[in-house]
MITI-933613 format. One record per residue (C-alpha): x, y, z. Coordinates in steps of 0.5 Angstrom, whole numbers, plus 500, padded with zeros to 3 digits. Example, Ala and Ser with C-alpha at 12.3 -4.5 7.8 and 13.67 -1.06 7.14 Angstrom:
<finus>
<finu x="525" y="491" z="516"/>
<finu x="527" y="498" z="514"/>
</finus>
This chain:
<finus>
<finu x="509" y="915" z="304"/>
<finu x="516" y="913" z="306"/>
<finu x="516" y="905" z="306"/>
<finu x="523" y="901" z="307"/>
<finu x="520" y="894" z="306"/>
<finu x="520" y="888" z="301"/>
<finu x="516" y="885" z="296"/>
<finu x="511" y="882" z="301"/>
<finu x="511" y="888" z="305"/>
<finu x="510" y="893" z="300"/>
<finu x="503" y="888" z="297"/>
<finu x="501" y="888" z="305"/>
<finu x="501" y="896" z="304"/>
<finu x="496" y="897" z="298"/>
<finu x="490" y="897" z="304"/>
<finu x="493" y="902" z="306"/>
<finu x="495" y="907" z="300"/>
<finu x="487" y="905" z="297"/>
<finu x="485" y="908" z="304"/>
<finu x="490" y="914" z="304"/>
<finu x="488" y="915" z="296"/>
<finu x="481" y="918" z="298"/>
<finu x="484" y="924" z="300"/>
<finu x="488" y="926" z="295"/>
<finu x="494" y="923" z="290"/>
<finu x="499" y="918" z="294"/>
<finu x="507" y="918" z="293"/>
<finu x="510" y="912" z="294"/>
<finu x="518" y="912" z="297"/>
<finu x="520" y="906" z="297"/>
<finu x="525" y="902" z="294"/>
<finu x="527" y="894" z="289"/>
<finu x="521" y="890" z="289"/>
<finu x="517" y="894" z="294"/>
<finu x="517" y="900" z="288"/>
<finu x="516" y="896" z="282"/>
<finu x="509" y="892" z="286"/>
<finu x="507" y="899" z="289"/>
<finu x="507" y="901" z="281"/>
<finu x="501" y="895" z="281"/>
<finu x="497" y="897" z="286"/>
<finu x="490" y="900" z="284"/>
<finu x="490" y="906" z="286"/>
<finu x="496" y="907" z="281"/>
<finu x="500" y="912" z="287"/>
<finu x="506" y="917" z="284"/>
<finu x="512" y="912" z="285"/>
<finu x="520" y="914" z="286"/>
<finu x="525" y="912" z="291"/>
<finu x="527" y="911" z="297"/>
<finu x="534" y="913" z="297"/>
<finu x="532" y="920" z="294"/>
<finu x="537" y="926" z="297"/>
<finu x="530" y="929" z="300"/>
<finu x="529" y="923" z="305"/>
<finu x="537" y="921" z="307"/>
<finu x="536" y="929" z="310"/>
<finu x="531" y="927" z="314"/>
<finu x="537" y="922" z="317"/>
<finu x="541" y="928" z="317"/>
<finu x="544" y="932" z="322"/>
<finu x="539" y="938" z="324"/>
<finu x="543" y="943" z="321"/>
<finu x="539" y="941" z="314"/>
<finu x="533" y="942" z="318"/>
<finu x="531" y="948" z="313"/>
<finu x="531" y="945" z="307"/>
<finu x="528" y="938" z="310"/>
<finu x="522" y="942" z="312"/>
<finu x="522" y="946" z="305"/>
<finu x="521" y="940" z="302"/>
<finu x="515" y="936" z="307"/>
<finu x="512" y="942" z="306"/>
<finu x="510" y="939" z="299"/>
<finu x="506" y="934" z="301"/>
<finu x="499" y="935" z="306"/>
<finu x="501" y="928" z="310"/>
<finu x="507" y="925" z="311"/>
<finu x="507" y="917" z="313"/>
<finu x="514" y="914" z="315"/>
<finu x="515" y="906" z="317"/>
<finu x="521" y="909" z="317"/>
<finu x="526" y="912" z="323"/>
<finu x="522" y="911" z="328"/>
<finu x="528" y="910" z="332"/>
<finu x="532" y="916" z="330"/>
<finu x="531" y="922" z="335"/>
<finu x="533" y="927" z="328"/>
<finu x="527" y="923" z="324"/>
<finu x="522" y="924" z="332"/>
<finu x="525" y="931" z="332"/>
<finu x="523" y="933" z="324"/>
<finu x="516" y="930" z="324"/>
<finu x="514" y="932" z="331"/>
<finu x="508" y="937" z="331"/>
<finu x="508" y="937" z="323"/>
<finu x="500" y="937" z="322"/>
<finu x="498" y="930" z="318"/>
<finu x="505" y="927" z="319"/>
<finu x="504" y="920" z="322"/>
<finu x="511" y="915" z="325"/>
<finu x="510" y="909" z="325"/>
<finu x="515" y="903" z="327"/>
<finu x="515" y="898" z="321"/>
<finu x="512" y="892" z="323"/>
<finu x="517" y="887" z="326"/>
<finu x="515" y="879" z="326"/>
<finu x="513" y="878" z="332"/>
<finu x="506" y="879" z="334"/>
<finu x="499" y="877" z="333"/>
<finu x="497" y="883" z="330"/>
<finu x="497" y="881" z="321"/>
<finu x="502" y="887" z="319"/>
<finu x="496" y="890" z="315"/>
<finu x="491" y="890" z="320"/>
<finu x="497" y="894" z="324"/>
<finu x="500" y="899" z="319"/>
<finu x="492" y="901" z="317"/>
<finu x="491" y="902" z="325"/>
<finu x="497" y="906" z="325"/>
<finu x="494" y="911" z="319"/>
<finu x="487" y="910" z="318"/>
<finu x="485" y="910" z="327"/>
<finu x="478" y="909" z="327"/>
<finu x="477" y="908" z="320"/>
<finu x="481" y="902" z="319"/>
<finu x="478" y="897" z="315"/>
<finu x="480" y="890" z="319"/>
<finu x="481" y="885" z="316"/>
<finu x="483" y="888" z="308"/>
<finu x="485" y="884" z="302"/>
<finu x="490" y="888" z="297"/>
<finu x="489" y="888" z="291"/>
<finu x="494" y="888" z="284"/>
<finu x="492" y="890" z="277"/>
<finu x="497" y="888" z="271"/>
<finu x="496" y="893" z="266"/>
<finu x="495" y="889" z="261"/>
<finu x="490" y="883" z="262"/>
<finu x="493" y="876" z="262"/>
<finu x="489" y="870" z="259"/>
<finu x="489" y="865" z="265"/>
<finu x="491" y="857" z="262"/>
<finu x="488" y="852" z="264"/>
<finu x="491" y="846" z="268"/>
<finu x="498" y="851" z="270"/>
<finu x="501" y="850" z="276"/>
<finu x="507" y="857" z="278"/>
<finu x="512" y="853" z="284"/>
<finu x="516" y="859" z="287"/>
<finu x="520" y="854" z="291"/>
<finu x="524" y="859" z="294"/>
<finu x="525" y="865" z="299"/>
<finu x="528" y="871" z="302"/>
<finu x="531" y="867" z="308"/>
<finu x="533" y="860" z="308"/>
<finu x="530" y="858" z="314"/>
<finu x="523" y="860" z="311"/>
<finu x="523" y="855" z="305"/>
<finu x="518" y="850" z="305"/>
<finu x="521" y="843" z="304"/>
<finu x="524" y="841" z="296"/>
<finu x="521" y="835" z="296"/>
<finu x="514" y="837" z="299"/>
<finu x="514" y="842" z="292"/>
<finu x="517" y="837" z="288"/>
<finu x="512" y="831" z="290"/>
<finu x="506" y="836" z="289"/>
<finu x="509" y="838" z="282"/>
<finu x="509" y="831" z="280"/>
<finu x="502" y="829" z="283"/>
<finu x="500" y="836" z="278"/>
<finu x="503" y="834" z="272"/>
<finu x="501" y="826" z="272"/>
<finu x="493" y="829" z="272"/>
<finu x="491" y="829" z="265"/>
<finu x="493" y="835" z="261"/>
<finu x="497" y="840" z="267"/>
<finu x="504" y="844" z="267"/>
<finu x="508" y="846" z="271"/>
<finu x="512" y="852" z="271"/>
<finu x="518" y="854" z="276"/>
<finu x="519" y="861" z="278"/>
<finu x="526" y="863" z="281"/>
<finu x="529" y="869" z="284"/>
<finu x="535" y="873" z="285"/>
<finu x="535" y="868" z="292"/>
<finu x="535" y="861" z="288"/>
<finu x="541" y="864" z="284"/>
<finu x="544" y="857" z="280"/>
<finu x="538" y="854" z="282"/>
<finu x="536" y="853" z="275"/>
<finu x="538" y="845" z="273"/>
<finu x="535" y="843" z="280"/>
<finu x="528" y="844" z="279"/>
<finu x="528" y="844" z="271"/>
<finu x="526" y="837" z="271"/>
<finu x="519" y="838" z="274"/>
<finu x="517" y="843" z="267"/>
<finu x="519" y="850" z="265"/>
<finu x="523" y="855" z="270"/>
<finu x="523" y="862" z="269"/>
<finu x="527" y="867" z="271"/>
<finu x="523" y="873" z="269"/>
<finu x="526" y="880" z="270"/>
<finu x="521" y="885" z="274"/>
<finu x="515" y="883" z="279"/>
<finu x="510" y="886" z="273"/>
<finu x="512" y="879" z="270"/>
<finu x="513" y="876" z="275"/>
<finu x="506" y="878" z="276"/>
<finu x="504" y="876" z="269"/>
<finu x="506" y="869" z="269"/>
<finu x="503" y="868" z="276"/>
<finu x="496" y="871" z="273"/>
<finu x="496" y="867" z="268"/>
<finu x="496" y="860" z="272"/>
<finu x="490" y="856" z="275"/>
<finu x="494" y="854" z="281"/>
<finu x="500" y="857" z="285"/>
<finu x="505" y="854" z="291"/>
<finu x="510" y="857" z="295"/>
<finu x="512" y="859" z="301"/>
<finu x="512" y="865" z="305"/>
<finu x="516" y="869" z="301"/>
<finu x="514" y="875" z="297"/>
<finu x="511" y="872" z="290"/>
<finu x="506" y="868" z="295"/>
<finu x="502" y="875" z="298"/>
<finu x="503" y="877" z="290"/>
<finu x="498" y="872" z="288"/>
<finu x="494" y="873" z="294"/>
<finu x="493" y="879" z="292"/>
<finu x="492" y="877" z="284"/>
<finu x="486" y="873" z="286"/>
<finu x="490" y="866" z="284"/>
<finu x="488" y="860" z="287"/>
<finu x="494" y="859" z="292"/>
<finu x="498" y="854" z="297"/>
<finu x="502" y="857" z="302"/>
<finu x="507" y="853" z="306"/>
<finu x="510" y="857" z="313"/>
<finu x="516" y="852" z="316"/>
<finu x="519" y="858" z="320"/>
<finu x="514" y="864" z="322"/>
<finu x="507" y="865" z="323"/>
<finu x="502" y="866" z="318"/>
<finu x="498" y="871" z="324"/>
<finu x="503" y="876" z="322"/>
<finu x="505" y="876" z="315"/>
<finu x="501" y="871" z="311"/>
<finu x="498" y="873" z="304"/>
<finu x="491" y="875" z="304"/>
<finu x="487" y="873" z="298"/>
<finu x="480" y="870" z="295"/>
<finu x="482" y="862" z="295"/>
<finu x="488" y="863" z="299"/>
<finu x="490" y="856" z="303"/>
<finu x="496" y="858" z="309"/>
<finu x="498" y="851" z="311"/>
<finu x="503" y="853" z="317"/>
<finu x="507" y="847" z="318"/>
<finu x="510" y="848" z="325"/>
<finu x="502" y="846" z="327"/>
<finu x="503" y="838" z="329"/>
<finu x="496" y="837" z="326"/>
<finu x="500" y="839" z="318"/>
<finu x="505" y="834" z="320"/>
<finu x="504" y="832" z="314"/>
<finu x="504" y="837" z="309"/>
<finu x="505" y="834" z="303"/>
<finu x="496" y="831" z="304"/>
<finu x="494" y="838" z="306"/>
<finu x="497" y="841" z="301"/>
<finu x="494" y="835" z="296"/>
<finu x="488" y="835" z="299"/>
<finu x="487" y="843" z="298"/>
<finu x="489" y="842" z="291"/>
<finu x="484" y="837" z="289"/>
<finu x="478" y="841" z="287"/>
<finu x="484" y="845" z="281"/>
<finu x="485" y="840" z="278"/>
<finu x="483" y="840" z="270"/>
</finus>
């Protein structure tokens, strides 16, 4: 499987891989953050890069044909979310048994991505309406009364706004006994001093991680960005706040995940929906 996407886009993927594993084992191509959450997924697929030579020939001039095709012949089914606007890919991949191109999906839409990419692989068989799933290797013991703020995202215009997060953290920490915990990325460079206030910032180093530090709290509040679909898929009891994009497209699925989409003028007040579903977590 070639995939080009993120962090949110890869937890969106696991249905699909959990789908494709009961055929045999799955390679993952993919690359960042996507590569280190594939890593995560049940199904425990083979995992290497997008970047390999292998998949730039797929890109490449028709005269690599031969050795492109030497290599596709490894595998029984190919699927590629990528170069579907490349006539060199189309010509590759058409009429190769068991090879699948499908567009990646775009933002627009009404179609949840997952739904989408699991139509476009399983046809007929596709589960509408799966959860993904992420399993840490080693177990982590949830602490009580913790709150993980991500206040960050990919793009700007998606973060929720600082002072509903900052006001949400400060109702937390007056509740008896409950911290707060502020996870940073390579988006919120420099970031560290201003959310410090609120309880201690983490910057960790991989997903896995990441993913630890999320596992272990009883709460998690962000934005639509990839540590929300994280969540989400751990199982975490999670606010997600979308200011820019749809949740009908791309918002995180998950057992105890409340989407508050904060164009609707009935969430005008995000900051009393957002509390109001924290209430019953409080410790």
């Amino acid at each position: 499987m070639l995939f080009p996407g993120a962090l949110g886009d890869a937890v969106c993927l696991e249905p699909v891989v959990a789908w494709l594993v009961r055929t045999g084992p799955v390679e993952v191509c993919a690359r960042g953050a996507a590569a280190e959450v594939a890593a995560l997924f049940p199904a425990r697929p083979r995992v290497s890069s997008l970047d390999r030579p292998e998949v730039a020939r797929l890109f490449a001039l028709r005269t690599d044909a031969d050795r492109c095709d030497r290599w596709l012949d490894r595998y029984g089914r190919v699927v590629s979310f990528t170069g579907a606007q490349s006539e060199e890919v189309r010509a590759r991949l058409r009429g190769r048994a068991g090879a699948t191109l499908v567009p990646f999906p775009s933002r627009d839409g009404t179609t949840h991505a997952i739904d989408e990419m699991l139509v476009a692989v399983a046809g007929a068989d596709a589960a509408v309406g799966a959860v993904p799933t992420l399993v840490l290797p080693h177990p982590v013991d949830r602490v009580r009364g913790r709150m993980v703020l991500h206040p960050g995202a990919g793009a700007s215009a998606k973060r929720p706004p600082p002072a509903l997060l900052r006001e949400i953290a400060r109702r937390w920490r007056r509740a008896a006994g409950a911290s707060v915990e502020v996870l940073l990325g390579p988006a919120e460079a420099g970031e560290e001093a201003s959310w410090r206030g609120l309880g201690v910032v983490a910057r960790p180093g991989t997903v896995e991680a990441m993913a630890a530090r999320i596992a272990a709290a009883d709460v998690y509040v962000g934005g639509d960005t990839g540590p929300s679909h994280v969540a989400a898929a751990l199982g975490v009891r999670a606010i997600v706040s979308f200011v820019a994009t749809s949740p009908t497209r791309f918002g995180p699925r998950g057992r105890g995940v409340r989407v508050l989409d904060l164009r609707d003028p009935r969430n005008e007040d995000g900051l009393e929906a957002a509390w109001a579903a924290l209430a019953s977590e409080l410790p």
